[in-house]
KOLFI-399221 format. One record per residue (C-alpha): residue in three letters; x, y, z; residue number from 0. Coordinates in steps of 0.1 Angstrom, whole numbers. Example, Ala and Ser with C-alpha at 12.3 -4.5 7.8 and 13.67 -1.06 7.14 Angstrom:
// residues 2
@code ALA&xx 123&yy -45&zz 78&pos 0
@code SER&xx 137&yy -11&zz 71&pos 1
// end
This chain:
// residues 253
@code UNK&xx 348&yy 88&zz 156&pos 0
@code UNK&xx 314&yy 99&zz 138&pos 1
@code UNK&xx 295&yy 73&zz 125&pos 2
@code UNK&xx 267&yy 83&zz 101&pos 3
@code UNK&xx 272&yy 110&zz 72&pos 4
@code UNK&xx 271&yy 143&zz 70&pos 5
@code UNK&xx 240&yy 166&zz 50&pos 6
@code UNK&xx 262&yy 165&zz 19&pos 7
@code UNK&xx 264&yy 128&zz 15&pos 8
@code UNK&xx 233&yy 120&zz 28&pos 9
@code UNK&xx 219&yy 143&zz 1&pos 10
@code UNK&xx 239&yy 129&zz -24&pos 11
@code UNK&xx 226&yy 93&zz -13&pos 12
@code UNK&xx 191&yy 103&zz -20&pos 13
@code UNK&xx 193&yy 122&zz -51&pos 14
@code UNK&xx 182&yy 152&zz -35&pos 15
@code UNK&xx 195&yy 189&zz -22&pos 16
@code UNK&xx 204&yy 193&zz 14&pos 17
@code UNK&xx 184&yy 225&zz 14&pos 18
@code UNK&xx 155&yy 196&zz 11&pos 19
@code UNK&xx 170&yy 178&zz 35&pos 20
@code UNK&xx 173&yy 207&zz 63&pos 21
@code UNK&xx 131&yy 218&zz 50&pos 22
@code UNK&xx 126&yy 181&zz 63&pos 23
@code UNK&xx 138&yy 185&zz 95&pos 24
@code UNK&xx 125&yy 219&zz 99&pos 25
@code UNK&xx 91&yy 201&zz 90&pos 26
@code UNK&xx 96&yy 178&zz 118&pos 27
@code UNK&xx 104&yy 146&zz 92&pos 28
@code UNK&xx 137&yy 134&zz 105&pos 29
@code UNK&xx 157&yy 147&zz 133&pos 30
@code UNK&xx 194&yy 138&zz 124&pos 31
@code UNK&xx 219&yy 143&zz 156&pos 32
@code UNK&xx 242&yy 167&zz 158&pos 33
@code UNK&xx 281&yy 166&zz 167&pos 34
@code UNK&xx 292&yy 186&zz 194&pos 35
@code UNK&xx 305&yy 209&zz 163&pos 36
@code UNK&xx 266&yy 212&zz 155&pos 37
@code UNK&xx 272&yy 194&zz 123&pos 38
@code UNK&xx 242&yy 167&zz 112&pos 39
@code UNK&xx 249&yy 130&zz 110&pos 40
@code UNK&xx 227&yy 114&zz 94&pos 41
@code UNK&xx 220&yy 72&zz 108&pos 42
@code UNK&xx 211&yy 45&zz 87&pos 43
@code UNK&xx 178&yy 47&zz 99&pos 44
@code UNK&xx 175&yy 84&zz 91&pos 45
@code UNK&xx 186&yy 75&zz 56&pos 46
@code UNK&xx 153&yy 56&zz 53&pos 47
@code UNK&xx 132&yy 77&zz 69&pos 48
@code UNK&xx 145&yy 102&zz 46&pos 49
@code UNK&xx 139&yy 78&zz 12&pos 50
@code UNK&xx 104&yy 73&zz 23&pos 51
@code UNK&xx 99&yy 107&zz 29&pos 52
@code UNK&xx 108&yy 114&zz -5&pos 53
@code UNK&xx 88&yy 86&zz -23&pos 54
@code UNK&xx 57&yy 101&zz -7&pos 55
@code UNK&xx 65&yy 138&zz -17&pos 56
@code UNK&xx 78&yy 131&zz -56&pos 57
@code UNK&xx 57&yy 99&zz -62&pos 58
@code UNK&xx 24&yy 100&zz -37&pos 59
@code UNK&xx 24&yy 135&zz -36&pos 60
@code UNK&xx 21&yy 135&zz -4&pos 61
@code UNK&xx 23&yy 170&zz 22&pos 62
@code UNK&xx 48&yy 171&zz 52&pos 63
@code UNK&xx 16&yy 165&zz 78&pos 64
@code UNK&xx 7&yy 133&zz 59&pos 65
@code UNK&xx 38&yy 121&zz 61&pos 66
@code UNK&xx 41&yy 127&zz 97&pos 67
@code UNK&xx 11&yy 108&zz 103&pos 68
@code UNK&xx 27&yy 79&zz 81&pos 69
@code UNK&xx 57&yy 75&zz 91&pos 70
@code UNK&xx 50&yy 82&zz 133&pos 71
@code UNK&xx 25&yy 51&zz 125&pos 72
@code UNK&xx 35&yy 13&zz 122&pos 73
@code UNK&xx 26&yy 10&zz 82&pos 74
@code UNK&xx 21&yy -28&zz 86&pos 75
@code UNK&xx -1&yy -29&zz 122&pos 76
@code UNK&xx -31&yy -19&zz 110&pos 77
@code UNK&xx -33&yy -42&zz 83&pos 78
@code UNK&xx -8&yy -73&zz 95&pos 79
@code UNK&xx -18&yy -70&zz 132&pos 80
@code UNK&xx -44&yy -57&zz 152&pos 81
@code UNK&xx -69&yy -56&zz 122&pos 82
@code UNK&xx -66&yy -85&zz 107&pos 83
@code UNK&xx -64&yy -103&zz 144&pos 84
@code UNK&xx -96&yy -85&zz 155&pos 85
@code UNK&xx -115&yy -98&zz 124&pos 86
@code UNK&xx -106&yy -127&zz 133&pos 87
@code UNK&xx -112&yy -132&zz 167&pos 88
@code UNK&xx -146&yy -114&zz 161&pos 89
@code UNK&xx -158&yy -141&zz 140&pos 90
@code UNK&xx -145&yy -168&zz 170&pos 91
@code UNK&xx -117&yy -182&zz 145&pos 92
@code UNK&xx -84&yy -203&zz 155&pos 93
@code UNK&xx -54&yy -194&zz 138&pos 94
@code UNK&xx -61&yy -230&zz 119&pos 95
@code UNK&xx -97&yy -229&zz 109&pos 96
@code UNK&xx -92&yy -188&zz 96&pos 97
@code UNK&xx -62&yy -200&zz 74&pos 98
@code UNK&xx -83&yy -233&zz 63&pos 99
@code UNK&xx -112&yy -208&zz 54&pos 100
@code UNK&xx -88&yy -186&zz 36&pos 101
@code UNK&xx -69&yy -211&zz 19&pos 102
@code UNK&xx -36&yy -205&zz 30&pos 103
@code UNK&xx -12&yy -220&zz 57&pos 104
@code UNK&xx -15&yy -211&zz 95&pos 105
@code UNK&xx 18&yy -202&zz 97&pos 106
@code UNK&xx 13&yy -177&zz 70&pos 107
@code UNK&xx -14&yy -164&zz 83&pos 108
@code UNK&xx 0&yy -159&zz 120&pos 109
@code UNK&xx 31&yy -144&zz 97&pos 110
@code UNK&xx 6&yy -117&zz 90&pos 111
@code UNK&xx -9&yy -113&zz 117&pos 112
@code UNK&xx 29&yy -104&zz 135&pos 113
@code UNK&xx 34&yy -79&zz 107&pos 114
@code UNK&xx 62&yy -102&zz 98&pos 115
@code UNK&xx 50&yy -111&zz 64&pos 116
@code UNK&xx 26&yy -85&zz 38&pos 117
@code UNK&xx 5&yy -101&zz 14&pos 118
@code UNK&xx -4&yy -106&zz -19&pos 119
@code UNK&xx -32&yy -87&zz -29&pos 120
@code UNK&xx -51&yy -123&zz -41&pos 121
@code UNK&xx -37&yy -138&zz -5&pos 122
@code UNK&xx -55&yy -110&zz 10&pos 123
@code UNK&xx -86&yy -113&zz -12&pos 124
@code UNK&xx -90&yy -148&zz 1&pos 125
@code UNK&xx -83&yy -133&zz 37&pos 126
@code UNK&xx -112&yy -105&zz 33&pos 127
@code UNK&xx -136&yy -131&zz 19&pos 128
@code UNK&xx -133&yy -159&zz 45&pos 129
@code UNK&xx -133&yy -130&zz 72&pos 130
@code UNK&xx -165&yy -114&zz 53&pos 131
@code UNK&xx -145&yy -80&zz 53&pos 132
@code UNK&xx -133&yy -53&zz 27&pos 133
@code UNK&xx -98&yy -36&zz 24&pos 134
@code UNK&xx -112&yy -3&zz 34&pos 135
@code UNK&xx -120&yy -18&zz 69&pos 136
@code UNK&xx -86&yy -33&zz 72&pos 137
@code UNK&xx -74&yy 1&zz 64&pos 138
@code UNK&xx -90&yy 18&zz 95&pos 139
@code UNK&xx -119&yy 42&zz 77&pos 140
@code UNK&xx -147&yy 46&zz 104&pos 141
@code UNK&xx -163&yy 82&zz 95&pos 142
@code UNK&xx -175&yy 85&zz 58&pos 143
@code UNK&xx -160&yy 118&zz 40&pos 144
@code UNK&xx -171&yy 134&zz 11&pos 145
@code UNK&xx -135&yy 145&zz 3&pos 146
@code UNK&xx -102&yy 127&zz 6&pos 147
@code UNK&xx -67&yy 147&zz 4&pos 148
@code UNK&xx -42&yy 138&zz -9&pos 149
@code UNK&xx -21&yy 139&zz 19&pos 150
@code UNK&xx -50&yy 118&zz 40&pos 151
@code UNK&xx -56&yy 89&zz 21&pos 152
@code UNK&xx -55&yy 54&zz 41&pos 153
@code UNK&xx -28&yy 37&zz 24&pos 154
@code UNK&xx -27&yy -3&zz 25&pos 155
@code UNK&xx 13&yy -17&zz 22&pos 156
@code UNK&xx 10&yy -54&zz 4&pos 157
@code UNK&xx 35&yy -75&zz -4&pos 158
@code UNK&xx 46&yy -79&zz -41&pos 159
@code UNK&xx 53&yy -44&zz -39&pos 160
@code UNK&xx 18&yy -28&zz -44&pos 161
@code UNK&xx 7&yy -1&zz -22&pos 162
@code UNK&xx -34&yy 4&zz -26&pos 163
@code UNK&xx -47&yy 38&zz -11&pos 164
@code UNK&xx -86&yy 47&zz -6&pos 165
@code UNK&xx -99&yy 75&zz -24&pos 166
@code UNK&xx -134&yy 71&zz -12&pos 167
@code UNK&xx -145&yy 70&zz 27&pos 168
@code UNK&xx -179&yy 55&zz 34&pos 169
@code UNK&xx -194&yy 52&zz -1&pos 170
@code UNK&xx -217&yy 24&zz -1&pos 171
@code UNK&xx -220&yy 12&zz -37&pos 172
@code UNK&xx -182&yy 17&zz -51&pos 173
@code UNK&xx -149&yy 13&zz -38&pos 174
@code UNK&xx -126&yy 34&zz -51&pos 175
@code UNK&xx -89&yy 28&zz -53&pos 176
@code UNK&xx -55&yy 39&zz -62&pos 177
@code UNK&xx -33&yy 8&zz -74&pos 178
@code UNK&xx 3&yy 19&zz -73&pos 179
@code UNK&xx 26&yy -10&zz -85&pos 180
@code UNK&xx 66&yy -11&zz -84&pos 181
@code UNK&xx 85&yy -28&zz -114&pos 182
@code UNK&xx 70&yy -68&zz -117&pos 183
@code UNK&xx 46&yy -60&zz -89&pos 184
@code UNK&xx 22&yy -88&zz -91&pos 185
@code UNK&xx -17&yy -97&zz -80&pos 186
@code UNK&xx 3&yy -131&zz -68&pos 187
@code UNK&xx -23&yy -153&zz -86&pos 188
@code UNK&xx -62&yy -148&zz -95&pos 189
@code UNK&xx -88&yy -138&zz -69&pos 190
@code UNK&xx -124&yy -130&zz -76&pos 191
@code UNK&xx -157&yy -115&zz -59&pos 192
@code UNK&xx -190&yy -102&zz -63&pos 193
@code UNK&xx -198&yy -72&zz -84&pos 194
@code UNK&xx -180&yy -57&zz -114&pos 195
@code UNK&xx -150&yy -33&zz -116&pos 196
@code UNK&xx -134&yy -9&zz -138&pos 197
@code UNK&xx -100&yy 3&zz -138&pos 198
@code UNK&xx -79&yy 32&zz -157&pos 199
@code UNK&xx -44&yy 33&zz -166&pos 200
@code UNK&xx -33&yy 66&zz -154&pos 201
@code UNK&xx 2&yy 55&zz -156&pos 202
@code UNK&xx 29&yy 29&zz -170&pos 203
@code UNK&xx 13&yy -6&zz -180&pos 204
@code UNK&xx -3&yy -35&zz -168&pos 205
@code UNK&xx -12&yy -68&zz -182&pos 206
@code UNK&xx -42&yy -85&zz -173&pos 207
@code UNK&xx -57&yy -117&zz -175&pos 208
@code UNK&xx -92&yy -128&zz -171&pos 209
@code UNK&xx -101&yy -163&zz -170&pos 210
@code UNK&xx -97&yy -188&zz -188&pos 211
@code UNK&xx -76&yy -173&zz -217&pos 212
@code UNK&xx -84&yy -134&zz -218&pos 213
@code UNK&xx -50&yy -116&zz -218&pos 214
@code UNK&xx -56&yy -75&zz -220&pos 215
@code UNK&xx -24&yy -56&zz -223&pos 216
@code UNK&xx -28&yy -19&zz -213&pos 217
@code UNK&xx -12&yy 11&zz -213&pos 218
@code UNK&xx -14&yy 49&zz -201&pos 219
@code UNK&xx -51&yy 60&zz -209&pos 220
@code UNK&xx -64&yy 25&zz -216&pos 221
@code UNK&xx -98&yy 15&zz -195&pos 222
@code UNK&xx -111&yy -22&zz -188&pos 223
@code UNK&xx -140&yy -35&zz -171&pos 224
@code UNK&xx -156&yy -67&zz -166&pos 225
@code UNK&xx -173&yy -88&zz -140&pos 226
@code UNK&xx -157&yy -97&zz -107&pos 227
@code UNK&xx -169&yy -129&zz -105&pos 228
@code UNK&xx -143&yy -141&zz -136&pos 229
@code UNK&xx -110&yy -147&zz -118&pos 230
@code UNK&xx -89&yy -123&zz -125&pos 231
@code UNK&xx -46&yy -117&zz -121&pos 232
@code UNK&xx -25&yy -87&zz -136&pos 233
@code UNK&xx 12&yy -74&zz -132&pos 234
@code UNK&xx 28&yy -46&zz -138&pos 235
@code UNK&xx 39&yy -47&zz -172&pos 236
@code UNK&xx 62&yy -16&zz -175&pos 237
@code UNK&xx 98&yy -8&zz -170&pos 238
@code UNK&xx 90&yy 13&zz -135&pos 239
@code UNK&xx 61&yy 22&zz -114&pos 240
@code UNK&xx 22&yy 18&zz -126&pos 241
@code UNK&xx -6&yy 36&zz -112&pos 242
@code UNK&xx -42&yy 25&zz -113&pos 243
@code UNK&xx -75&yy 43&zz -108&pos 244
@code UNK&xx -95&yy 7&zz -98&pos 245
@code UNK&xx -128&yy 11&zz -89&pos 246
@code UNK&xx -153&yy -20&zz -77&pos 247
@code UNK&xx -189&yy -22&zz -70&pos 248
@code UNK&xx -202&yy -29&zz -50&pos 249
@code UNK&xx -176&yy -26&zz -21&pos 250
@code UNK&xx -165&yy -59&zz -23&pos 251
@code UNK&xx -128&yy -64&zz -28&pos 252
// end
């Protein structure tokens, strides 16, 4: 009995052609097995493989060697393991005193630490600041580059459903971001740092609030800036996906 399905529902289950699906494999995305008929079966696992594989070509625009080198690599170690761990063991920090630093339990913190658990971006804010550390290190940028491809950028998987991916590599007065929300993403509560930032709506809407009682609703095209220090929250305020060019400086957040 053949457990799996074949190209033409797997296809079908995706929303996509199984002439994609077959490119994919010639590309080296997925390797479905094959019945002793040489017909493809396609696993469960596949199935994601394959839906992650197309959310990174139609939405991240991503090319088939960037996805490779995302999806052969644990999305959530570099961030909810061995970085987060090393910046904390650098700094000589139990499990309790980091968590007490950062304002958040220790079980949540070890949580993250196991990959078991992504975080908000403002739980993660608080992480960064107590551990004296920026996003872009937790991503894994060492070298700085003048260009970033699209198919190389470091992408950072938080919960809430927000991915954030670096567009600049070693700049040392701006960090530059893309913000890429799902429907009722959220910051998860207000965070603030040093600097100021800017950010552009390049697509859907978001709703910000600035403390104490600034509300900014924005949409495609709109801009906002203001100073890092005022605690700030947002969420995505469309029906489907927002994207945000954010930009802080200095390299703070």
């Amino acid at each position: 009995m053949t457990t799996g399905l074949r190209i033409g529902e797997a296809a079908g289950a995706l929303g996509v052609s199984p002439s994609a699906l077959r490119l994919w494999e010639r590309q080296g995305l997925v390797a479905p097995r094959r019945t002793g008929g040489g017909y493809r079966v396609y696993s469960a696992h596949d199935l994601d493989r394959l839906a992650d594989v197309h959310r990174m070509r139609r939405i991240d625009r991503v090319n088939a060697s960037g996805i490779r080198r995302l999806l052969d690599a644990d999305p959530s170690a570099p961030l909810h393991g061995t970085a987060l761990r090393r910046q904390r063991t650098r700094r000589g920090l139990t499990l309790r005193d980091a968590a007490a630093a950062a304002g958040i339990s220790a079980g949540h913190l070890a949580a993250i630490e196991r990959g078991d658990r992504r975080p908000s971006v403002a739980a993660l804010r608080r992480i960064t600041r107590a551990y004296g550390t920026t996003l872009a290190a937790l991503a894994g940028e060492e070298e700085p580059r003048r260009v970033v491809r699209t198919g190389e950028r470091a992408t950072l998987h938080l919960g809430q459903g927000v991915r954030i991916q670096q567009l600049a590599v070693g700049a040392r007065a701006l960090e530059s971001q893309l913000f890429i929300l799902e429907r009722a993403a959220s910051s998860d509560g207000a965070y603030s740092h040093a600097g100021e930032e800017f950010l552009y709506v390049l697509e859907g809407a978001v709703t910000v609030w600035i403390e104490p009682r600034e509300r900014h609703d924005l949409v495609t095209g709109d801009a906002l800036s203001f100073p890092s220090t005022l605690p700030h929250r947002w969420h995505n305020a469309a029906s489907g996906e927002t994207r945000l060019l954010w930009i802080n400086t200095p390299p703070t957040f």
